[in-house]
N, C-alpha and C positions, 0 to 999 in steps of 0.2 A: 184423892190427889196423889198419893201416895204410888198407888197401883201407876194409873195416869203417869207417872212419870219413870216408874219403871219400867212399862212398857216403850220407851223412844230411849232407852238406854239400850245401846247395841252388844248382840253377845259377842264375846271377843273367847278366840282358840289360841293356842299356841303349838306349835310344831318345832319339830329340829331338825336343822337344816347343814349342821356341822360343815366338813370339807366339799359336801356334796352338791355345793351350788356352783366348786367351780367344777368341779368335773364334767357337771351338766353344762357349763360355760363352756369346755373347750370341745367337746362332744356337738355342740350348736356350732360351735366359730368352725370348726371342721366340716360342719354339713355333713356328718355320718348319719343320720336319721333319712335323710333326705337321697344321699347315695345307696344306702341299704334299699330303699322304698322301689327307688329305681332303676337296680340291677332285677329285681324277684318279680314278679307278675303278681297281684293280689287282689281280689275285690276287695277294696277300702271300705264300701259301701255296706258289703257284709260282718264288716271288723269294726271294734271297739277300739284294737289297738294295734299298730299298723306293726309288718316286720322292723324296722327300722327303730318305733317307739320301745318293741318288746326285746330287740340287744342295745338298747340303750338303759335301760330300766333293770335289766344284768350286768350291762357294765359298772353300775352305781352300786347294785348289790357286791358286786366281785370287791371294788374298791371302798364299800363301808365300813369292811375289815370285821364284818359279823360273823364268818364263817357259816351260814346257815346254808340250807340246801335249799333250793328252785322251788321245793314245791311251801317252801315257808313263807315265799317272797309277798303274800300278803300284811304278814306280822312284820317282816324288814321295814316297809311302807306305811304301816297305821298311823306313825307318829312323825311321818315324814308330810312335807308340803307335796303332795304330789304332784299337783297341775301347776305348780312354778316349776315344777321339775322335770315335770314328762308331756303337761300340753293341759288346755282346758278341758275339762269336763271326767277326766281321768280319775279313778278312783284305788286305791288301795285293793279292792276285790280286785278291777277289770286282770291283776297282776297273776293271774292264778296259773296252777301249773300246767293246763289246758292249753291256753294261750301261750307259757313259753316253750311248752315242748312240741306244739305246731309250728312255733318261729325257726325251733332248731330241726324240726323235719326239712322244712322246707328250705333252709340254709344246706342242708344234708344233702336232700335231691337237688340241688347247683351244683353241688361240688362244695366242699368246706376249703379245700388248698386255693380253688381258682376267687369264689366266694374272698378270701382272705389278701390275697395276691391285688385285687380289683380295688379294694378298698387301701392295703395299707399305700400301695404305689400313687393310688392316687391324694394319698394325704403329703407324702412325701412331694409329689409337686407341688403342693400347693403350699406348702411350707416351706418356698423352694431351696432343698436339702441338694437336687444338684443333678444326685446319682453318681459323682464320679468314682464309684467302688463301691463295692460289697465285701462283707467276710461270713462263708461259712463254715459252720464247725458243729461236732455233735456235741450231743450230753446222754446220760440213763436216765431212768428212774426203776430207784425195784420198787417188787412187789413183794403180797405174801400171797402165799396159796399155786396151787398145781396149773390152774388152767389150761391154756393147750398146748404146754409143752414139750411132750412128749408125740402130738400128734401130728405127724407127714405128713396129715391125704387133706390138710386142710386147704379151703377153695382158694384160689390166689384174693391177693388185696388183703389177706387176712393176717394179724400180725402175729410171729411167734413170740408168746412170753415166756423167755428159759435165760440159763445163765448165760453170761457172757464178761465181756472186761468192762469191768463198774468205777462208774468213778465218784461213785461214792462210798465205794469201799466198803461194798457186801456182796463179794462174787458168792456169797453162797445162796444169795435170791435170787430168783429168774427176775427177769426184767423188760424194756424194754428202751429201744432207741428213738431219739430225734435230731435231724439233723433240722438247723435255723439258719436262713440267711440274712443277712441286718445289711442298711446301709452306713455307709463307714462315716459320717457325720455323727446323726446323730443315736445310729444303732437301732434304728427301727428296724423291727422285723418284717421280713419282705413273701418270705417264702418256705412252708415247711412238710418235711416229711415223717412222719413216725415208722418205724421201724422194727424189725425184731430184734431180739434179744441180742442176739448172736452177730452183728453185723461188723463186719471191720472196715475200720474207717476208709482203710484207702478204698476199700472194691466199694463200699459205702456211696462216697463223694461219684466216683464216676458210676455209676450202677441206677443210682436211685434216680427213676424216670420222671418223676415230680419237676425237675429243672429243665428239662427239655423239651417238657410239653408249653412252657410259656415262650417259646422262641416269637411264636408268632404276635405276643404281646410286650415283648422287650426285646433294643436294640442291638442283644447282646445271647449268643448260646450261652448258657451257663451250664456248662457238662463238658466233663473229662474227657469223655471219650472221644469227641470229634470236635472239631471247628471249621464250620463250613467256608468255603471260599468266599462266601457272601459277608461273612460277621467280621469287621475291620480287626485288625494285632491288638490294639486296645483290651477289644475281648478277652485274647488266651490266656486263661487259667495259669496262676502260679502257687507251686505248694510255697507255703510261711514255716517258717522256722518251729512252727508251733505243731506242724502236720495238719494244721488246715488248708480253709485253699482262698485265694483271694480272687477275684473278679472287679473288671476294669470296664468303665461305661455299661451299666447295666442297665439305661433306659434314656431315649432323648429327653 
């Protein structure tokens, strides 16, 4: 009798599910799984876990606040719900670093800035945030170690990491630059470029070709150097008091 009824006693788990239900909450209310899926081309068919599933299941890691690295992201998951969190049938293996550094290849060959660009502009409509401005402006980050620079003959695209003006206040590390564009609500970031070391803001801001290639995806040039007869005054660039630079209607 005994047996008998311990067998119709159901086993029960437990998992933890901390901050990460809403993050998966606002990552679903955004439809980013679903827009990722449908910018990149992929057989589904041959996938366990689709691009979309495998930067959504990074983005949970990034925001766990485990600091672990990608290829640990099984152990991140073991004690995690993961098919409340990532879709039925999902396992803590499928999360392996196979799988996420295929998603970030393939993220890679799109384009990571246009990849980036696609998704955040289209979260900011739908959150409708407006568009009416943007601010960009740089930052550093050093490093340690020599890398390449000291080396000139390197292929373009490629960034130099050497000293330059830190503003974190270690010009004695090489480094490297990024300039960020946000929308001026709520400071989302829209658009960005990494940089060498050495870059000074002003040649920076008008120079860096990353702004000018999305003309044909927003309303608005966003680049120093020119403004074509076609993009309304709204558009022209004004430098801010801060030495960044502001931009005006930057997408309908």
């Amino acid at each position: 009798m005994n047996a008998t009824n311990d067998a119709l006693i159901p086993a029960y788990t437990s998992t933890t599910l901390d901050h990460l239900g809403l993050v998966a909450g606002m990552v679903e209310e955004l439809g980013l799984v679903e827009k990722i899926d449908s910018l990149i081309s992929q057989d589904l068919s041959q996938r366990h876990v689709s691009l979309g599933v495998a930067i959504k299941a990074m983005i949970l890691n990034g925001l766990g606040f485990a600091h672990r690295t990608l290829y640990l992201m099984p152990h991140f998951f073991r004690d995690k719900p993961v098919e409340r969190l990532l879709g039925p049938g999902l396992t803590a293996e499928h999360l392996n670093d196979d799988t996420l550094g295929r998603a970030l290849d393939a993220i890679h060959a799109f384009g990571v800035e246009t990849f980036y660009y696609l998704i955040a502009s289209g979260v900011v409509k739908q959150l409708g945030l407006g568009g009416a401005g943007g601010h960009l402006d740089a930052t550093s980050f050093h490093v340690d170690g020599d890398y390449n620079s000291g080396d000139e003959t390197a292929a373009m695209g490629v960034i130099h990491i050497r000293q330059g003006y830190s503003r974190d206040r270690r010009p004695d590390l090489n480094q490297v630059v990024l300039h960020l564009l946000v929308e001026s609500q709520a400071s989302i970031p829209l658009l960005m470029a990494p940089l060498g070391g050495n870059v000074n803001d002003a040649a920076g801001f008008r120079d860096t070709p990353t702004w000018t290639s999305y003309r044909p995806m927003a309303a608005c040039a966003t680049s120093l150097r020119t403004v074509p007869s076609t993009v309304p005054r709204p558009c022209v660039p004004s430098t801010t008091p801060y030495g960044s630079v502001e931009y005006r209607k930057l997408w309908d």
